[in-house]
N, CA, C and O atoms as a GROMACS GRO file, in nm:
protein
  576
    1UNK      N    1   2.914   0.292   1.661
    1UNK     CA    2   2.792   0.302   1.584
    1UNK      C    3   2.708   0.176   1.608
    1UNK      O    4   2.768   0.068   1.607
    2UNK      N    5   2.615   0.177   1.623
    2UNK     CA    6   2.467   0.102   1.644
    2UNK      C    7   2.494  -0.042   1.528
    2UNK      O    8   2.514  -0.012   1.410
    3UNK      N    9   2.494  -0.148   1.554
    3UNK     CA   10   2.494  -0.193   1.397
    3UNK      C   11   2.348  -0.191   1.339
    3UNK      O   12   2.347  -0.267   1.242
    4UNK      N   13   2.228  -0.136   1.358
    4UNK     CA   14   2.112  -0.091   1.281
    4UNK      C   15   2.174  -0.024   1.225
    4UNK      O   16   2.183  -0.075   1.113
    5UNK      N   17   2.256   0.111   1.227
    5UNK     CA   18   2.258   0.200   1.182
    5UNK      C   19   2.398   0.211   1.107
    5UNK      O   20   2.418   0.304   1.028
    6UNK      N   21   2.481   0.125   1.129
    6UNK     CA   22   2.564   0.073   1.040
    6UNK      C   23   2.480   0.050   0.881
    6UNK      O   24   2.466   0.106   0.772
    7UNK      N   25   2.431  -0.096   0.971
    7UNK     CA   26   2.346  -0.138   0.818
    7UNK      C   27   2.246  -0.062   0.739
    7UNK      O   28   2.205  -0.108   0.633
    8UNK      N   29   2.207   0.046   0.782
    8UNK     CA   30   2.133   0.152   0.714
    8UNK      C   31   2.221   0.256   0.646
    8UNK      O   32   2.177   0.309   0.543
    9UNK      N   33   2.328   0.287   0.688
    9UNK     CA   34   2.405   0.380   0.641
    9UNK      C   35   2.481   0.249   0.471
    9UNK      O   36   2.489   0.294   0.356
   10UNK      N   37   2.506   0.157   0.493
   10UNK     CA   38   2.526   0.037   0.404
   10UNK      C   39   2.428   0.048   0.317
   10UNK      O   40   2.448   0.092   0.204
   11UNK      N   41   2.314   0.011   0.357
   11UNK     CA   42   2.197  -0.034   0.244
   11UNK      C   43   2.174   0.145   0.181
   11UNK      O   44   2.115   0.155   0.074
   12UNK      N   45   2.209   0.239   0.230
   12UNK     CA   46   2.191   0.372   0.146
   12UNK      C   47   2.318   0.398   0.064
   12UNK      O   48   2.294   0.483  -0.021
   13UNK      N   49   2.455   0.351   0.061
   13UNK     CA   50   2.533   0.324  -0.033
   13UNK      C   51   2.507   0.205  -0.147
   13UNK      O   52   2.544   0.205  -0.264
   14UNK      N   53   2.456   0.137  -0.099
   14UNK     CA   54   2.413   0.032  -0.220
   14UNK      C   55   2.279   0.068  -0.288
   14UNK      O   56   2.280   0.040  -0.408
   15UNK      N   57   2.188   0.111  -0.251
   15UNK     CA   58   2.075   0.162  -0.276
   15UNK      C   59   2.044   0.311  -0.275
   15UNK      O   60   1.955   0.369  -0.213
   16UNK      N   61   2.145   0.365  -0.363
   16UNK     CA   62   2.119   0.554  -0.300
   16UNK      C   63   1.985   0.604  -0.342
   16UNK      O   64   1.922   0.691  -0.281
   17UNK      N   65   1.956   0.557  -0.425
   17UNK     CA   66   1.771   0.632  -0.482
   17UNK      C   67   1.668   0.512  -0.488
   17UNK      O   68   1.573   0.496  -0.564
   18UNK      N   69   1.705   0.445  -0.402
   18UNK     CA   70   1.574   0.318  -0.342
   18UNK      C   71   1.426   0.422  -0.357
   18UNK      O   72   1.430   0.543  -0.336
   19UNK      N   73   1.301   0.346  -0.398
   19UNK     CA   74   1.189   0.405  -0.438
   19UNK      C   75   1.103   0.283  -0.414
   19UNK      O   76   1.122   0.163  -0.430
   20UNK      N   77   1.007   0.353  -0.371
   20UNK     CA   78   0.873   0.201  -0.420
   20UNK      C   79   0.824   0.207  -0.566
   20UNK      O   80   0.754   0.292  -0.621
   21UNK      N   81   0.872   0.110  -0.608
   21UNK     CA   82   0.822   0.104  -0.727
   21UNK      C   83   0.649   0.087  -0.761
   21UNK      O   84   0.635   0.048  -0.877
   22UNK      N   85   0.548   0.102  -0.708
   22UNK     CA   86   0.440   0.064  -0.721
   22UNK      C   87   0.399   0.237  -0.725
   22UNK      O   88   0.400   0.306  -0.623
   23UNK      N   89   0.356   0.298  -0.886
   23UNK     CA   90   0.300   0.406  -0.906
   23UNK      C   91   0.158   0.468  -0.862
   23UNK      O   92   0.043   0.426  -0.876
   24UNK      N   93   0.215   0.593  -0.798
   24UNK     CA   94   0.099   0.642  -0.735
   24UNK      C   95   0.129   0.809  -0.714
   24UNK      O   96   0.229   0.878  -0.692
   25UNK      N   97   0.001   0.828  -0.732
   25UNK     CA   98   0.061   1.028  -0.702
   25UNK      C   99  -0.045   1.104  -0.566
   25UNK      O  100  -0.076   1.223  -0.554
   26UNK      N  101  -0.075   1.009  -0.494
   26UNK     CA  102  -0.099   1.076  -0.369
   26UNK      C  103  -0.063   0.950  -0.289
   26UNK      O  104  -0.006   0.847  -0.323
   27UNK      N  105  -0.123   0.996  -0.158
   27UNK     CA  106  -0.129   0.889  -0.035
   27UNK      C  107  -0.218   0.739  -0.022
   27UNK      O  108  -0.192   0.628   0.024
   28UNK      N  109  -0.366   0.820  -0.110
   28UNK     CA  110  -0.469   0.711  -0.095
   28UNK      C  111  -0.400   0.612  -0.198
   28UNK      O  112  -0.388   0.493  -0.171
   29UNK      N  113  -0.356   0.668  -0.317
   29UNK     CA  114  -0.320   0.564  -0.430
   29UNK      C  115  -0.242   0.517  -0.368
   29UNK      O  116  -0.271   0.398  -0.375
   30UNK      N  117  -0.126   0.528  -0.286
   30UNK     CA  118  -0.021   0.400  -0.264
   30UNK      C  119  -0.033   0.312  -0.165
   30UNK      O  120   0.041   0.216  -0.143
   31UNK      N  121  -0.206   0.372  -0.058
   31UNK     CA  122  -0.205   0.273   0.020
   31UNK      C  123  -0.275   0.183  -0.042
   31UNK      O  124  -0.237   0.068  -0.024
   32UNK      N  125  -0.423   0.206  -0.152
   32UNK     CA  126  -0.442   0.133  -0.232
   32UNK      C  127  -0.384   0.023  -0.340
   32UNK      O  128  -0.428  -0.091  -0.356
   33UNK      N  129  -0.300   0.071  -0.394
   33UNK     CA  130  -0.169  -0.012  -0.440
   33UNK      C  131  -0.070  -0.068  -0.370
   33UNK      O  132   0.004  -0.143  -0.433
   34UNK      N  133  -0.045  -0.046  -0.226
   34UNK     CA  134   0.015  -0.150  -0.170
   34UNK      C  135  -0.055  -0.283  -0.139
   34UNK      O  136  -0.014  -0.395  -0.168
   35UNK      N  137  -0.189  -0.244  -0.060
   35UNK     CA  138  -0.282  -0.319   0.020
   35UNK      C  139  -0.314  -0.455  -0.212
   35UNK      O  140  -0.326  -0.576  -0.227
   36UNK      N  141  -0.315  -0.371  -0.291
   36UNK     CA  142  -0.297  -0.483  -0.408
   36UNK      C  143  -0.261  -0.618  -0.429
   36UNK      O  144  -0.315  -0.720  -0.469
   37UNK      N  145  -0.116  -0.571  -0.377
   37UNK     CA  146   0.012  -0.560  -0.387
   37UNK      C  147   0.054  -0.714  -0.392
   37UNK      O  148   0.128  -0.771  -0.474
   38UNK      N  149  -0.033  -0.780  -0.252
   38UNK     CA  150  -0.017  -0.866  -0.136
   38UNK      C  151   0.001  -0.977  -0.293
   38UNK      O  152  -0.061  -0.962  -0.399
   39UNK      N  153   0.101  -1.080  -0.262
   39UNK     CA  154   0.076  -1.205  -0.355
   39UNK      C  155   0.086  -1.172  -0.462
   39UNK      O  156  -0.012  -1.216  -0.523
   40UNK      N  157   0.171  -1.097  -0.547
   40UNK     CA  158   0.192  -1.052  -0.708
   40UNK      C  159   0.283  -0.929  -0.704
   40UNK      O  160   0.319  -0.869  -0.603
   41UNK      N  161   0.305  -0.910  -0.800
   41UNK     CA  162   0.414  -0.779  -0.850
   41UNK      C  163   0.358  -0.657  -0.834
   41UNK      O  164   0.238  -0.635  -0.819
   42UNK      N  165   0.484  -0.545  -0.841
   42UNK     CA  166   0.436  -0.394  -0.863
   42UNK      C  167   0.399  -0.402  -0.975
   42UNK      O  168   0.300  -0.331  -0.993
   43UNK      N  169   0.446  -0.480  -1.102
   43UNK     CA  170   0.443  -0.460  -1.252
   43UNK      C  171   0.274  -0.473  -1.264
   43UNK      O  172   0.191  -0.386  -1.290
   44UNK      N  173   0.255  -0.619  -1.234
   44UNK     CA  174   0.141  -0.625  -1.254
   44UNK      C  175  -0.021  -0.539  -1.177
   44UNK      O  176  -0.138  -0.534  -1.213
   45UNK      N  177   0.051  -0.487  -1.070
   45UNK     CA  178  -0.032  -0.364  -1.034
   45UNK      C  179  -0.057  -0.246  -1.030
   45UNK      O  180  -0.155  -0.190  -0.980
   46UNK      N  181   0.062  -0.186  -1.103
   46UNK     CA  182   0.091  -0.094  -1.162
   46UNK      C  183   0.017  -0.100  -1.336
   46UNK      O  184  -0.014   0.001  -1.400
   47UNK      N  185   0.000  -0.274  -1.394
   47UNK     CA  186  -0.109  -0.254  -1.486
   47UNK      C  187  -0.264  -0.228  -1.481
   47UNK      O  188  -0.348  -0.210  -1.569
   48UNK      N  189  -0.267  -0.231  -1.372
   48UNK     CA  190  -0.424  -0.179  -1.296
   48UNK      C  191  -0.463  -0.050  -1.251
   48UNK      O  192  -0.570   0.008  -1.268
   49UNK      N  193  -0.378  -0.021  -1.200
   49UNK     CA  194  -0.388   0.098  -1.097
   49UNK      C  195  -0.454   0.225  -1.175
   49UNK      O  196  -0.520   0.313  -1.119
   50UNK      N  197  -0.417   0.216  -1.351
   50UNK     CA  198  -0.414   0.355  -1.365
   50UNK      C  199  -0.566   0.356  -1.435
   50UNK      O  200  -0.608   0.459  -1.488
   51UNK      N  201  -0.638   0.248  -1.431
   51UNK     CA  202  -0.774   0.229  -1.446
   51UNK      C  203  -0.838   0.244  -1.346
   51UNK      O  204  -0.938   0.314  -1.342
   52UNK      N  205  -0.790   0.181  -1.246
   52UNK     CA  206  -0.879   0.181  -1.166
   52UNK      C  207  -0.853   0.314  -1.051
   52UNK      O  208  -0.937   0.334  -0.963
   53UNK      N  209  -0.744   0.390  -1.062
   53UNK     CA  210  -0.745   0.511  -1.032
   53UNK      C  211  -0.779   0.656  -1.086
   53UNK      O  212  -0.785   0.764  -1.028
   54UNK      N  213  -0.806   0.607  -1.262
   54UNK     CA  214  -0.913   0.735  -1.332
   54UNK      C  215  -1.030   0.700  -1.285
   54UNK      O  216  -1.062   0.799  -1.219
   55UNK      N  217  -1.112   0.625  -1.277
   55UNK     CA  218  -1.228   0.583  -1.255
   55UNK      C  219  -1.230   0.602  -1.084
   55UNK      O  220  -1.349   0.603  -1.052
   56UNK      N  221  -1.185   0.610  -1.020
   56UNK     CA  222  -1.198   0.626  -0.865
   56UNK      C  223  -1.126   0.724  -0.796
   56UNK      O  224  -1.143   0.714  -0.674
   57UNK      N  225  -1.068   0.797  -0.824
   57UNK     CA  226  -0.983   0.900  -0.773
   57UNK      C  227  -0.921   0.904  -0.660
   57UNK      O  228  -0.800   0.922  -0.645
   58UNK      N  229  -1.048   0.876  -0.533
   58UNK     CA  230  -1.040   0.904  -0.383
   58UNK      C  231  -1.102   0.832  -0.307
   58UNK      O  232  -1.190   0.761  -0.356
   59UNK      N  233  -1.084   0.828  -0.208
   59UNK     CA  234  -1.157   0.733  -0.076
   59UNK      C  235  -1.288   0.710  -0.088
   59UNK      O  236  -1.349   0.605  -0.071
   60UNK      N  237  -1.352   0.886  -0.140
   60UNK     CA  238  -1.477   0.869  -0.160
   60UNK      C  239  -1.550   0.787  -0.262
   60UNK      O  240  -1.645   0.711  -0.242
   61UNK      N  241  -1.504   0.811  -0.352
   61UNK     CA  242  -1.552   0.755  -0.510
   61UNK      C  243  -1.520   0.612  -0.452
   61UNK      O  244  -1.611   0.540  -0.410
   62UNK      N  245  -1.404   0.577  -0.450
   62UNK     CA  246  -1.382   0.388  -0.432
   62UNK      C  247  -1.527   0.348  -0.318
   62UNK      O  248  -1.616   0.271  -0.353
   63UNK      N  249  -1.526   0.403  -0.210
   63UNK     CA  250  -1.594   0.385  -0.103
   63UNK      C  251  -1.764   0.369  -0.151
   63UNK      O  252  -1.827   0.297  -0.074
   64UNK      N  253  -1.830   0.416  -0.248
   64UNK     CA  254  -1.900   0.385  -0.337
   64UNK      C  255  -1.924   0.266  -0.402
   64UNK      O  256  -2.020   0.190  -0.409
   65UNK      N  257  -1.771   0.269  -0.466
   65UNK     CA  258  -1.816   0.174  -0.566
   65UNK      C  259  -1.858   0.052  -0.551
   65UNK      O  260  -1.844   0.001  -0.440
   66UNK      N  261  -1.944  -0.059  -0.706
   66UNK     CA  262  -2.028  -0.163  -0.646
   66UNK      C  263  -1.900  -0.252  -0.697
   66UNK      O  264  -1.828  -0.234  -0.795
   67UNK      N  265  -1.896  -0.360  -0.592
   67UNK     CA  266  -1.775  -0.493  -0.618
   67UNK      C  267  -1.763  -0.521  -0.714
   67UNK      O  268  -1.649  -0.513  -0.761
   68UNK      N  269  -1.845  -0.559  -0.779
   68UNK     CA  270  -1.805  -0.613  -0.934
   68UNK      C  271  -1.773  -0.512  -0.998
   68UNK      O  272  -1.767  -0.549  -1.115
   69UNK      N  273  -1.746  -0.399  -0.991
   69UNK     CA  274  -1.685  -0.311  -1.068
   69UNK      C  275  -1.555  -0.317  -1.068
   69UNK      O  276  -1.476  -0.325  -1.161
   70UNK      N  277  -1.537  -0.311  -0.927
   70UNK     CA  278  -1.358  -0.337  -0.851
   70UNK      C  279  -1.307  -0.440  -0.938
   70UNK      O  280  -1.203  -0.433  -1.004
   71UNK      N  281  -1.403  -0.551  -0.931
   71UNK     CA  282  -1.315  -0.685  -0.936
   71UNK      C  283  -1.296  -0.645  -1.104
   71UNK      O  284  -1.183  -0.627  -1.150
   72UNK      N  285  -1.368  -0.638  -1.153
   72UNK     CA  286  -1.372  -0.611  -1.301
   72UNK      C  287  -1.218  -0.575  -1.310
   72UNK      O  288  -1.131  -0.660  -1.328
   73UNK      N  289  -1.194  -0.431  -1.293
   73UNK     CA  290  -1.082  -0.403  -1.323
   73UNK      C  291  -0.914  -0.465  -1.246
   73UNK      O  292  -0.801  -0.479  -1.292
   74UNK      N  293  -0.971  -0.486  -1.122
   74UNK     CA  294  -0.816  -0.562  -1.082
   74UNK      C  295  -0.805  -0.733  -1.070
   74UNK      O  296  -0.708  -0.776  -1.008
   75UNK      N  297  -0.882  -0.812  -1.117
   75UNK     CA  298  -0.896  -0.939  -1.180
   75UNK      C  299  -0.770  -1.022  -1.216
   75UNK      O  300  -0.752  -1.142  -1.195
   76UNK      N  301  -0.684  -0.930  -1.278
   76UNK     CA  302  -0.545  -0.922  -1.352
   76UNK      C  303  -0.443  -0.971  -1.262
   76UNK      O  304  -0.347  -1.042  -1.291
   77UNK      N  305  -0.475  -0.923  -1.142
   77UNK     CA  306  -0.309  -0.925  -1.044
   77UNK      C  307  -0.384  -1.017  -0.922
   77UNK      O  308  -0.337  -1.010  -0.808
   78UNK      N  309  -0.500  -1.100  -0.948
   78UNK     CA  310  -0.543  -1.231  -0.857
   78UNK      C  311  -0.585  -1.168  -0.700
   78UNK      O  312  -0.558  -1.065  -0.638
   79UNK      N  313  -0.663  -1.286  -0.677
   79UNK     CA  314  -0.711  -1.295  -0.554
   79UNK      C  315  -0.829  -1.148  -0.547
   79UNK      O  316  -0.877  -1.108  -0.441
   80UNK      N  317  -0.846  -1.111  -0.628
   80UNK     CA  318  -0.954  -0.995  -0.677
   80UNK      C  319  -1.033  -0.966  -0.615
   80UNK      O  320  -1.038  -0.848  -0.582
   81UNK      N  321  -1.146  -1.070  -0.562
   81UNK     CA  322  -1.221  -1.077  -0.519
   81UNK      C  323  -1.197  -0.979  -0.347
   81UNK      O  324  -1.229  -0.863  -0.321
   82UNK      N  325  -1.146  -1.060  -0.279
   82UNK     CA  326  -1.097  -1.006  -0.119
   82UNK      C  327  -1.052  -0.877  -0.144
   82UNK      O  328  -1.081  -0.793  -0.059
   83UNK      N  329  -0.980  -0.837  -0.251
   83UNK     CA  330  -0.861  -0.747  -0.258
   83UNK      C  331  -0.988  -0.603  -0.281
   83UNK      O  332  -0.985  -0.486  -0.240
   84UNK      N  333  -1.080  -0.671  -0.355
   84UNK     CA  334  -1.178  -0.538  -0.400
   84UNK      C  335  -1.267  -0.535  -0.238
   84UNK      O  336  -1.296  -0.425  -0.191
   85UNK      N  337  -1.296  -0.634  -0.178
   85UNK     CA  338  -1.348  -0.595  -0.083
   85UNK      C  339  -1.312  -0.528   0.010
   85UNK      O  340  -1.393  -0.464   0.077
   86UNK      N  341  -1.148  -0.528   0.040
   86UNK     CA  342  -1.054  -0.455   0.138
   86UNK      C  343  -1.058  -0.303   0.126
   86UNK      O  344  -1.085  -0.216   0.209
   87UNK      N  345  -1.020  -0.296  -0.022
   87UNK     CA  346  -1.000  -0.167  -0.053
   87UNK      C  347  -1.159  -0.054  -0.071
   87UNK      O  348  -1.171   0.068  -0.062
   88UNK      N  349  -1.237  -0.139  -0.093
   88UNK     CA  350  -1.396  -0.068  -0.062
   88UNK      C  351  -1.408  -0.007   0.070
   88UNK      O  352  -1.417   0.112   0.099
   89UNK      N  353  -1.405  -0.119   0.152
   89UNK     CA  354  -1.404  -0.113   0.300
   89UNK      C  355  -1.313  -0.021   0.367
   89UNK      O  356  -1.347   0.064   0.449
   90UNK      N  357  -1.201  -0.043   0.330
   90UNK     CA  358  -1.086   0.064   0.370
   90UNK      C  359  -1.127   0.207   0.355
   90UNK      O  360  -1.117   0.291   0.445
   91UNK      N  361  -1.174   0.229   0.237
   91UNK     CA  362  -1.216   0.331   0.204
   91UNK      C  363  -1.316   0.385   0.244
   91UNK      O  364  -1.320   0.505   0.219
   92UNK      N  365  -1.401   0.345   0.299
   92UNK     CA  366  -1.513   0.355   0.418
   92UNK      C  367  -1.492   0.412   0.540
   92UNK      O  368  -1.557   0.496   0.601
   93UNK      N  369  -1.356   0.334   0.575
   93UNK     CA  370  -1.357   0.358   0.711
   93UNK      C  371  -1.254   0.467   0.677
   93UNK      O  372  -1.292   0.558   0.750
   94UNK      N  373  -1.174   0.501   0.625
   94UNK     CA  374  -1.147   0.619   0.557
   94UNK      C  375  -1.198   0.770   0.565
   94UNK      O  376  -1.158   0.876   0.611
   95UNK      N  377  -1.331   0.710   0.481
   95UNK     CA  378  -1.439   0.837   0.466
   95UNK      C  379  -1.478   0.856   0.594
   95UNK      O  380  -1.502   0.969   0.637
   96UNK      N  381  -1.489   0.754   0.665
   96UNK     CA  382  -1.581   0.758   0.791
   96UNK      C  383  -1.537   0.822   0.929
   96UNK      O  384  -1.609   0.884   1.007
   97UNK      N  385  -1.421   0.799   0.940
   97UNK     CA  386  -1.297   0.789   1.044
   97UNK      C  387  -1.206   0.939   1.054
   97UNK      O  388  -1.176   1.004   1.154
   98UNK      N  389  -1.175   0.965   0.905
   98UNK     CA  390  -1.033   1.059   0.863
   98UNK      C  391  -1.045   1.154   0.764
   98UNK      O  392  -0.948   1.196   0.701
   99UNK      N  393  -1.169   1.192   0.746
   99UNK     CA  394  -1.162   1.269   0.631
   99UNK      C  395  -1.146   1.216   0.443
   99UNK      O  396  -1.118   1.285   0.345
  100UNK      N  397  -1.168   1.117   0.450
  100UNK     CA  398  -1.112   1.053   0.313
  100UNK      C  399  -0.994   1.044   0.319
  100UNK      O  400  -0.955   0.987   0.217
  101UNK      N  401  -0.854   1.088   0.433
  101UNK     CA  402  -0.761   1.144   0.416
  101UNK      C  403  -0.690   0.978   0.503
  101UNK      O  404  -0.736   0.910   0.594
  102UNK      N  405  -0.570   0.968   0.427
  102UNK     CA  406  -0.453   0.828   0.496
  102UNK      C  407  -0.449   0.890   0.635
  102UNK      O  408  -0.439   1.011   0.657
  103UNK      N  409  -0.457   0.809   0.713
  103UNK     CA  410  -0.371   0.833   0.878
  103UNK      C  411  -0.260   0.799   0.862
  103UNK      O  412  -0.230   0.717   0.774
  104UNK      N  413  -0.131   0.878   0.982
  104UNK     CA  414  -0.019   0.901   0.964
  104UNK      C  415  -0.025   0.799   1.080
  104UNK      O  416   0.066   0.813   1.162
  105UNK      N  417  -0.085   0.730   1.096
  105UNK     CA  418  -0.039   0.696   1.274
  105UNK      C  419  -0.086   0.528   1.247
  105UNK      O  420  -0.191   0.490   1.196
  106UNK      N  421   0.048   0.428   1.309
  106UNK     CA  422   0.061   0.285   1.250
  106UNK      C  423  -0.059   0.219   1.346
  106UNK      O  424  -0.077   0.098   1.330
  107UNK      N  425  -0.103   0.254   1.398
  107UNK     CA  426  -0.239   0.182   1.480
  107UNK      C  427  -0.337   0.194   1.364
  107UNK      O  428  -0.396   0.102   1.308
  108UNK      N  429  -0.342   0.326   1.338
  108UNK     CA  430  -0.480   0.368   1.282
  108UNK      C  431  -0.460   0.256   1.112
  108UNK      O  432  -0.524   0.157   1.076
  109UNK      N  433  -0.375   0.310   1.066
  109UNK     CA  434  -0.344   0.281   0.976
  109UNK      C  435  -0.360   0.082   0.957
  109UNK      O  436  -0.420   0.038   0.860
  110UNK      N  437  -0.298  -0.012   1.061
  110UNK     CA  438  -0.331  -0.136   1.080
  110UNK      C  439  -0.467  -0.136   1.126
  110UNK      O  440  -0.516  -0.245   1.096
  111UNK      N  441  -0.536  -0.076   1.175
  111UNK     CA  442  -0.685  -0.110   1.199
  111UNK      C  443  -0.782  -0.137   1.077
  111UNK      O  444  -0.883  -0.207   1.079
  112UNK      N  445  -0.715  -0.046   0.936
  112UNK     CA  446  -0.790  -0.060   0.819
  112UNK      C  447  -0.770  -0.207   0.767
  112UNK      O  448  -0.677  -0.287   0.781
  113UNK      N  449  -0.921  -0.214   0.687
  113UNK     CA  450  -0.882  -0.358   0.626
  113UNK      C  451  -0.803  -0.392   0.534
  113UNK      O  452  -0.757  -0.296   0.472
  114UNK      N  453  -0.759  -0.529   0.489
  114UNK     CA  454  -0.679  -0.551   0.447
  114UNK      C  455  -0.538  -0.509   0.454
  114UNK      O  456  -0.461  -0.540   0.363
  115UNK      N  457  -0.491  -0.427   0.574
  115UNK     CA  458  -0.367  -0.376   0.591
  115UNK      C  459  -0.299  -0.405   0.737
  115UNK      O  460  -0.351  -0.362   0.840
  116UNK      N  461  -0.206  -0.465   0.737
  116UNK     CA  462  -0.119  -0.506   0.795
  116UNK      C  463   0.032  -0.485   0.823
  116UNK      O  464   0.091  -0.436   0.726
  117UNK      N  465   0.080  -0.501   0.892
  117UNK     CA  466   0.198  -0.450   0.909
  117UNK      C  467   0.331  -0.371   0.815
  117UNK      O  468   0.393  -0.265   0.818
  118UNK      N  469   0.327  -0.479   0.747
  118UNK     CA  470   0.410  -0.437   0.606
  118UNK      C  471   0.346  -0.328   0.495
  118UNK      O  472   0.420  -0.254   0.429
  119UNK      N  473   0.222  -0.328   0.484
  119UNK     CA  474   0.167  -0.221   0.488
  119UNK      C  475   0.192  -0.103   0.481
  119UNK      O  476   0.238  -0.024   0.398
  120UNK      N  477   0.149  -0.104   0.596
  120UNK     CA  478   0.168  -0.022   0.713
  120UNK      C  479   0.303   0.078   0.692
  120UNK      O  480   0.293   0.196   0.659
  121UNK      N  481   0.412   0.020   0.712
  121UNK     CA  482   0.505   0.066   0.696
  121UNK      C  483   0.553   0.166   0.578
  121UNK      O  484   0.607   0.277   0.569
  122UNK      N  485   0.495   0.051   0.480
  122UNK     CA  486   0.517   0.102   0.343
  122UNK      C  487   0.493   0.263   0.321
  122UNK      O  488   0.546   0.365   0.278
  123UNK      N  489   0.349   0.200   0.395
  123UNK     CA  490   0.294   0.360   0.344
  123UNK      C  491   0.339   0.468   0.445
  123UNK      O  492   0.354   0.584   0.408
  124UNK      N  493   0.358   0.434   0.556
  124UNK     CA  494   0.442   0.532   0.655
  124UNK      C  495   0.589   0.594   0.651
  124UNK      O  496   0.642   0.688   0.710
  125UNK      N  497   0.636   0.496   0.551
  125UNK     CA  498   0.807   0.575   0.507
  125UNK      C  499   0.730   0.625   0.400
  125UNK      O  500   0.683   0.736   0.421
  126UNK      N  501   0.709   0.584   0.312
  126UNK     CA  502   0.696   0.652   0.186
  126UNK      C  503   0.591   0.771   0.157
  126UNK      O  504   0.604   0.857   0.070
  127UNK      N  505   0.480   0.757   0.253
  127UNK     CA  506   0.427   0.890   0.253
  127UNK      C  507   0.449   1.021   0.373
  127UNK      O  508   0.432   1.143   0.366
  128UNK      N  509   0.491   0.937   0.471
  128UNK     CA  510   0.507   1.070   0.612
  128UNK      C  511   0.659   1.051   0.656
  128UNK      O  512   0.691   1.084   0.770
  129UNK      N  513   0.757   0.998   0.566
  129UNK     CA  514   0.891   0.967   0.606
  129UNK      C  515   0.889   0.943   0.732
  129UNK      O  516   0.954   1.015   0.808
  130UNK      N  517   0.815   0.841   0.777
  130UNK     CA  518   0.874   0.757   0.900
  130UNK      C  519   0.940   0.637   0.845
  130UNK      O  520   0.898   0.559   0.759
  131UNK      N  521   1.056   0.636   0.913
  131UNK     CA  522   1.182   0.535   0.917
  131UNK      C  523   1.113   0.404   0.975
  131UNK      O  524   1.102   0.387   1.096
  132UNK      N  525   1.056   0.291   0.859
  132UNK     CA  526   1.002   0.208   0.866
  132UNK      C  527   1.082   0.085   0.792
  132UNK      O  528   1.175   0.116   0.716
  133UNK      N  529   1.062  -0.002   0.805
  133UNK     CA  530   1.109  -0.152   0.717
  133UNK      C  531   1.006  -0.195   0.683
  133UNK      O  532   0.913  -0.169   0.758
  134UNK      N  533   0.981  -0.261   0.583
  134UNK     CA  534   0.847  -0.317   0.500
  134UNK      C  535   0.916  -0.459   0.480
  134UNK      O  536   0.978  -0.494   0.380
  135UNK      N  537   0.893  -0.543   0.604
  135UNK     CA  538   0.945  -0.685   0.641
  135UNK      C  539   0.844  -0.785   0.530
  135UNK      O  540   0.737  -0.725   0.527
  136UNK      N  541   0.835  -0.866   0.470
  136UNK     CA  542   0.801  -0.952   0.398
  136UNK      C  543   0.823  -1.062   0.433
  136UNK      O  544   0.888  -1.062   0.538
  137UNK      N  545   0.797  -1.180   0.389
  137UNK     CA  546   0.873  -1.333   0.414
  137UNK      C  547   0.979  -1.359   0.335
  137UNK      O  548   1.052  -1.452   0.368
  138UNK      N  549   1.011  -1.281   0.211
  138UNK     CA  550   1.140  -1.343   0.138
  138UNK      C  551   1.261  -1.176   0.195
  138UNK      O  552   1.381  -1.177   0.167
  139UNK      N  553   1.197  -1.057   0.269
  139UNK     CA  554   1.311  -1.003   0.318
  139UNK      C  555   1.346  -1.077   0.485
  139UNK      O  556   1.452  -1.042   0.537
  140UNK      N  557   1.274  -1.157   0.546
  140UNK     CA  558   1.235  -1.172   0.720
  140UNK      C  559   1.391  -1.311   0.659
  140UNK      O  560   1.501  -1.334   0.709
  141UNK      N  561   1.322  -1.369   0.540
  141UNK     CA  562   1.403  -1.494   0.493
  141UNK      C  563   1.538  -1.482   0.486
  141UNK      O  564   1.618  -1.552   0.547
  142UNK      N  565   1.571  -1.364   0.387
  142UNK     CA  566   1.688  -1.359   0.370
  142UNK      C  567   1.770  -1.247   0.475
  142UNK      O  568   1.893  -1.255   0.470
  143UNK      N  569   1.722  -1.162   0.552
  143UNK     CA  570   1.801  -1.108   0.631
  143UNK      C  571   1.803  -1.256   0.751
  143UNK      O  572   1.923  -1.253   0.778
  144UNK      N  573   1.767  -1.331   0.804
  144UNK     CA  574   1.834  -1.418   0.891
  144UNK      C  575   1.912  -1.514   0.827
  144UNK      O  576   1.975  -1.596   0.893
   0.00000   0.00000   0.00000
């Protein structure tokens, strides 16, 4: 056996119902709530999300909205400012690009703003079950 696949068959005995904890009930919400994410907790963005996801629904509506509205509501979980501009923008190129609709495909998907690799991933296992790792600096840390 592979030892990747050792250690995956491992981390699914220790972890049998592993989940992203960062609440969301479609695709756009969890790439939105990941791309949050960056520098703070699920907790604390998960205290945002559900404001700023009645009030915005979809790619389209966010892709609209005026900044200080954004920042208004996600203020809470820091760095606000950039974070509302990403997710505007994202949502743009979104509307513009894909239908309002997430791309399944890790190019497309890293081309949006504010999203990057880890990202990336996130949203690629967790929404199109591609077998991804969502590498960080304290997982890159502690797996070496």
């Amino acid at each position: 056996m592979k030892r990747s696949n050792y250690i995956i068959k491992h981390l699914d005995i220790l972890y049998p119902n592993a989940k992203c904890e960062l609440n969301h009930s479609n695709n756009f919400e969890l790439l939105v709530a990941v791309v949050l994410s960056a520098q703070t907790t699920d907790e604390r963005v998960n205290s945002v999300t559900p404001i700023l996801f009645k009030k915005y629904s979809n790619a389209y509506k966010l892709a609209k909205a005026k900044l200080n509205d954004v920042e208004k509501i996600i203020k809470p979980i820091g760095l606000y400012h950039n974070k509302a501009v990403n997710i505007i923008k994202l949502s743009n190129v979104l509307c513009d690009l894909y239908d309002g609709e997430v791309p399944s495909d890790r190019n497309a998907l890293e081309s949006l703003p504010g999203v990057g690799r880890k990202t990336a991933n996130v949203v690629l296992n967790n929404c199109f079950d591609v077998p991804a790792f969502a590498v960080d600096t304290h997982v890159s840390r502690v797996s070496k």
